[in-house]
N, C-alpha and C positions, 0 to 999 in steps of 0.2 A: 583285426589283429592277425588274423590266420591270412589273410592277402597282404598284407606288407612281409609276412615272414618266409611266404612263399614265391614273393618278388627277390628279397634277399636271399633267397635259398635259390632258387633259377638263374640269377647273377652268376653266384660264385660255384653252381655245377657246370654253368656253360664257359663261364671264363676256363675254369680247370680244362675241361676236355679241350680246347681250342688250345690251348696252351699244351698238351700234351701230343698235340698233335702239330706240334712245330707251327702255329697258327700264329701273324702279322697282327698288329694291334688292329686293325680294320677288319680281320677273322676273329679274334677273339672280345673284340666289344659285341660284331654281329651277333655269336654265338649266346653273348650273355645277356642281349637282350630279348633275342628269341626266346631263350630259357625263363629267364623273368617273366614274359609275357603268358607264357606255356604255362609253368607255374601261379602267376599270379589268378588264370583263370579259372585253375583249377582249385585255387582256395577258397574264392567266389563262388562255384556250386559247391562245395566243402561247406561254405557259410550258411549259403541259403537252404542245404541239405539239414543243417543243423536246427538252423532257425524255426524251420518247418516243421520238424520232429519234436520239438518243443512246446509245439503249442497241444 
């Protein structure tokens, strides 16, 4: 749950900034889905951080 939320949450920070920054749809999809990717890794050790702490 925490990696699909942090794919949705790295989308729509990196669309924003690309888009703020006067960015072309082929800069601002790049940017959101770098961020996605950035994001969604880091909910991934987020998870396993948790999962581990748990036991």
């Amino acid at each position: 749950m925490i990696i699909i939320v942090g794919a949705i949450l790295g989308a729509t920070i990196g669309a924003m900034i690309a888009k703020r920054r006067k960015g072309k749809l082929a800069d601002i999809l790049q940017y959101a889905f770098v961020y996605a990717l950035v994001f969604t890794l880091a909910g991934l050790f987020l998870t396993l951080i948790i999962h581990r702490a748990s036991i």
